[in-house]
N, C-alpha and C positions, 0 to 999 in steps of 0.2 A: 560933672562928667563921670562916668561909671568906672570909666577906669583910675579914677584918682579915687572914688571913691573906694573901690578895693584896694586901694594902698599901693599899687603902678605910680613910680613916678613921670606921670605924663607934662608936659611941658605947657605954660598956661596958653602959647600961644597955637598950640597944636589941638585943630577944631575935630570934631567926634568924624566929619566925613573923612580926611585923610587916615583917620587910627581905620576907619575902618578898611582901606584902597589897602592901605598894609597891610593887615591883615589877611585879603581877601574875604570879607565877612558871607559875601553871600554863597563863597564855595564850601562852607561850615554845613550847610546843610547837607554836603555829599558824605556829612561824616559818623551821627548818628546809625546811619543804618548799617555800618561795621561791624560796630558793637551788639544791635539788636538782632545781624544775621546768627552772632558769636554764640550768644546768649540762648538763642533760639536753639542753633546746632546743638548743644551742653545743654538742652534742659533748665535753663536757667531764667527765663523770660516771665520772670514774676515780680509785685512790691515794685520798690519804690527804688531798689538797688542801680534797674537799669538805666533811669533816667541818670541817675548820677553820674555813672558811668561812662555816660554819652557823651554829659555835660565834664566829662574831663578831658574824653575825648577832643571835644571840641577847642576846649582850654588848652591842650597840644598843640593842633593844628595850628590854633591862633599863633601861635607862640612860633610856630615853626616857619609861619610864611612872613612875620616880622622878622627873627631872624637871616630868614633868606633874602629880603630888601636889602639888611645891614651888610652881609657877608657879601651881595652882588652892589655891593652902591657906588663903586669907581667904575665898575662895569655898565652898570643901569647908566651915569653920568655920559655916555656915550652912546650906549645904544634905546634908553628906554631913559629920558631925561624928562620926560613928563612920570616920573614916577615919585610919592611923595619925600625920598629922602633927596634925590639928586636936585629935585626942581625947590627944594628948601622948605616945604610945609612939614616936614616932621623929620627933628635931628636926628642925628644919627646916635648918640647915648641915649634917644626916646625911645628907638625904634631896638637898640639892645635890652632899655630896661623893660619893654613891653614882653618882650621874648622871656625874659627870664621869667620876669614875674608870673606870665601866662605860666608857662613850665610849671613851678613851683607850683602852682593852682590846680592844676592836671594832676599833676603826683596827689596832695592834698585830698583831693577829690577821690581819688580813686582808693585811697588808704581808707578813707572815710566809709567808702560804701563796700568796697571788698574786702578789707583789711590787708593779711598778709600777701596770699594767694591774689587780688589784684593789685598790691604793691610789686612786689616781684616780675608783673607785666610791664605795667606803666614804666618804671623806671628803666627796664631796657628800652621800652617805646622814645622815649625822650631822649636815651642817650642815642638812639637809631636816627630820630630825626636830625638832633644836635650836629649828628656826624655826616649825615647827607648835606647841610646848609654849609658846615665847616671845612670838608676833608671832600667829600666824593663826588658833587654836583655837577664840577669839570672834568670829571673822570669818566675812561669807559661804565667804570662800576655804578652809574649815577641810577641807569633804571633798576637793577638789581638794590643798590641802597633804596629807591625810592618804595617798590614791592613790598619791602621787606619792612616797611615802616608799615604800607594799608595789612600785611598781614598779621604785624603784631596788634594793630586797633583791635581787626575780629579778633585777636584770640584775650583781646582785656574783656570784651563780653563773658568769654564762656571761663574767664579766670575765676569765678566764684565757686564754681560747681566740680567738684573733685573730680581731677580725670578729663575736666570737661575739654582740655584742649586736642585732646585724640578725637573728640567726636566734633572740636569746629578745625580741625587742618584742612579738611577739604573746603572748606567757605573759603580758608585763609588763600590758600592756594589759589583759587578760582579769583578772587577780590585782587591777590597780588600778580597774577597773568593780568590782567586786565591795568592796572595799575603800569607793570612794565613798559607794555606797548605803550602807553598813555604818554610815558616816562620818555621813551623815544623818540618817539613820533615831536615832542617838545622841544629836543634840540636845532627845529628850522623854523620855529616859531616866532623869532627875531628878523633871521635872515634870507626865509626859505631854503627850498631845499631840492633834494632829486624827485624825482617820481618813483626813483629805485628804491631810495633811502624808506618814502614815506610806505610804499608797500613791505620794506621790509616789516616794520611797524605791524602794518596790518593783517601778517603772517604770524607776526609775533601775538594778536590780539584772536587770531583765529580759533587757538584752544578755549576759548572761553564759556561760548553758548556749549560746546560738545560735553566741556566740564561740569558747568549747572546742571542741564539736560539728566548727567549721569547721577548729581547726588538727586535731582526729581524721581527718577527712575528708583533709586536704592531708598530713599526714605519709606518709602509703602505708606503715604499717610491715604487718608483721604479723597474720594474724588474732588469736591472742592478743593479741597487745599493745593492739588494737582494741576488744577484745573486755571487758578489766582496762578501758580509759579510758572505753568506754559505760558501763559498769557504775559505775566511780566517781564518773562523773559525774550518775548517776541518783541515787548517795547521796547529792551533793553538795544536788542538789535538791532534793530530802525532806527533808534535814536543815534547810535554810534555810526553806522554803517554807511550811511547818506556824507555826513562830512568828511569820512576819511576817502570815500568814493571820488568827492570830488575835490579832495587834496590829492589824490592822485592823478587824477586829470590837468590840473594847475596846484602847482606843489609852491606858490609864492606864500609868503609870509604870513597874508592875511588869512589864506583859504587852511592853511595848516595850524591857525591860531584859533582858527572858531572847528578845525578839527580834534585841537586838543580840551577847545572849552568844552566839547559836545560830552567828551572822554569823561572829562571831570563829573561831570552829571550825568553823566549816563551811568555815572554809580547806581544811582539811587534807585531806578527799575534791575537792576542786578543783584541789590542788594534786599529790596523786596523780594524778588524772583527765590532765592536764598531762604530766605527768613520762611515765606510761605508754604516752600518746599520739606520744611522741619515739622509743618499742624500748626503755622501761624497767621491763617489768610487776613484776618482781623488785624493785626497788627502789617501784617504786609502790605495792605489797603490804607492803612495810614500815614504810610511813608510817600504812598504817591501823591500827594499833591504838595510835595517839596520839590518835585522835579517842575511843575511848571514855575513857581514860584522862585527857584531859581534861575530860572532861565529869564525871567521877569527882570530879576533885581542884576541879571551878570550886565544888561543893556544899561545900567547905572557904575556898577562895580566888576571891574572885568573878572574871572574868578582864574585867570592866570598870574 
């Protein structure tokens, strides 16, 4: 198993599908292009640094949505009992030491390819996450903790590049608005919700397109590259716009669950949209077809 082989103490009787439902593996792919918006913003988008960086990224997240099974697993035992720690496929010291170890593999990672300058990120990233899973999730303060984790992602991208995080705040920003509402809108995704609540969400997601829009506008790159970040960005907004539409219309449980799966991935045309808008349409064309292919793998592995 891969994760015993990087030295995760995983449990022999805990099969690769359950590690990966903890996880959330297929919502991993809404997480690369953080990094690659970051990177792009700062000038940094070259070598072999970025993939690294991604893949730390990634190594977070993992880490972040095993510990939020552990820290939710009396809760989940109640309300989401088909989930791998309450329903018994994966204990609950697997699902801590997964966490960790991810973590530690992230930081690692990111020391590796950026050194100090992305160590300095990363390690707030994790203690950001650490403290969303631990401390805030049931607090008002959950979407603002959650923001504040997609923003420091984009800004471990453009960690390498001196300065570079004054020139990706405004990705970070735009990524952690979108993030927010996301973050919100998640609270009735058990229970359902109002039609008030979920609109407020979607008031709350509104700054979003106006904000990308603005850095498309301020970059001055290219017609193409203009031309990739309108376009991704109109995906971006289809993709999201349709499900919170009609979580608003029926605001029950289910319709507000595939409104926040939609959020989740609907990263990824945003985050193109982003990247593109820096003189990176090559690279922002390559991010697209993670969105259908997660959309593919969430109908196996939910990405909430």
């Amino acid at each position: 198993m891969l994760l015993r082989r990087a030295g995760l103490p995983v449990s022999a009787g805990t099969r690769l599908r359950d590690l990966a439902e903890l996880v959330r593996a297929p919502a991993a792919l809404s997480v690369p292009g953080d990094v690659l918006s970051g990177a792009a913003a700062a000038g940094a988008l070259r070598g072999a640094r970025g993939p690294a960086l991604a893949a730390s990224s990634v190594c977070l997240y993992w880490g972040g949505m095993a510990l939020n099974d552990y820290a939710d697993r009396r809760l989940d035992a109640d309300e989401r009992p088909e989930r791998p720690i309450p329903s018994g496929r994966v204990r609950p010291g697997t699902a801590l030491a997964v966490a960790a170890g991810l973590t530690g593999a992230g930081i690692a990672l990111a020391a590796a390819a950026g050194g100090r300058r992305a160590l300095g990120t990363a390690i707030p990233l994790a203690g950001a996450v650490w403290a969303y899973d631990l401390l805030l999730k049931r607090t008002p303060a959950a979407p603002a903790g959650m923001a504040l984790c997609r923003g420091l992602d984009v800004m471990l991208g453009a960690a390498p590049a001196l300065g570079g995080w004054r020139d990706a705040l405004p990705a970070a920003v735009t990524v952690g608005a979108h993030t927010y509402a996301v973050t919100l809108l998640s609270r009735g995704e058990v229970a359902g919700t109002s039609a008030r609540r979920v609109g407020w969400a979607c008031a709350a997601n509104a700054p979003v397109v106006p904000l990308a829009a603005a850095q498309i506008r301020a970059a001055r790159r290219s017609g193409p590259s203009r031309a990739v970040a309108a376009g991704l960005l109109c995906a971006y907004a289809g993709a999201v716009s349709r499900p919170q539409a009609e979580a608003v219309r029926e605001p029950s449980a289910d319709r507000v669950r595939r409104a926040v799966g939609a959020g989740i991935l609907g990263l990824i045309p945003l985050q193109a949209a982003l990247t593109a808008a820096r003189g990176h349409p090559a690279a922002a064309l390559a991010l697209v077809p993670a969105h259908p292919l997660a959309r593919r793998l969430a109908r196996k592995v939910s990405p909430t």
